[in-house]
N, C-alpha and C positions, 0 to 999 in steps of 0.2 A: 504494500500500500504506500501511495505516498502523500506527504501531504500536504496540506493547505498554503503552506508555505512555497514547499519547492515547486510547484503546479501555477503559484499568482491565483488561486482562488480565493473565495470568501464562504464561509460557513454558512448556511441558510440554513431557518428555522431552528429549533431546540435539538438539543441532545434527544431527547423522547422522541422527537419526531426523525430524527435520522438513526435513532436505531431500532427504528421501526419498519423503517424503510430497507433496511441493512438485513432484517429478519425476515421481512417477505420475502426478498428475493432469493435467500439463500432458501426456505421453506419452494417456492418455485422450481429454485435449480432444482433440487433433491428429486421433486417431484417428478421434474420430466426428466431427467436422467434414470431414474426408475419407475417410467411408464404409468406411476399415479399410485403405486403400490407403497402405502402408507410406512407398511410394517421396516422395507428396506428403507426410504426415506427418512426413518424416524433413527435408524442404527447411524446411516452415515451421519449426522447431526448430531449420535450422540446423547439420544433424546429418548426417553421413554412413548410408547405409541399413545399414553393416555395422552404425554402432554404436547404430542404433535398430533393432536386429534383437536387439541385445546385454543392452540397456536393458531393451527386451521379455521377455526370457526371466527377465532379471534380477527385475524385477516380477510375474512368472507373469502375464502379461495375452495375454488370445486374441486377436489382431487380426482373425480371422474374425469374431468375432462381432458387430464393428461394419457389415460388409458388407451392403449391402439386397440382397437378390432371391436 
């Protein structure tokens, strides 16, 4: 990562709101990288499946819709 400094950016919004944002996308990646299947999604993360069940609802993200077929 780099940061805000060596880049000439500027921080937007709160800490809450950017690691909020930081946690959807990584709940995403997991996601379509393992075809919507919770249970691996929830190991590569690290994460118990209650609380990437919890995560998910939290972010309103469909895990169906990453599923093939």
């Amino acid at each position: 990562l780099q940061t805000a400094v060596a880049t000439h950016t500027e921080y937007k919004g709160t800490l809450e709101k950017m690691l909020s944002s930081v946690e959807y996308d990584m709940l995403v990646d997991a996601l379509k990288k393992n075809k919507g299947n919770m249970g691996k999604a929830a190991a590569e993360l690290g994460l118990t499946e209650r609380v990437m069940g919890l995560r998910i609802r939290e972010h309103r993200i469909d895990y169906k819709s990453f599923r093939i077929g």
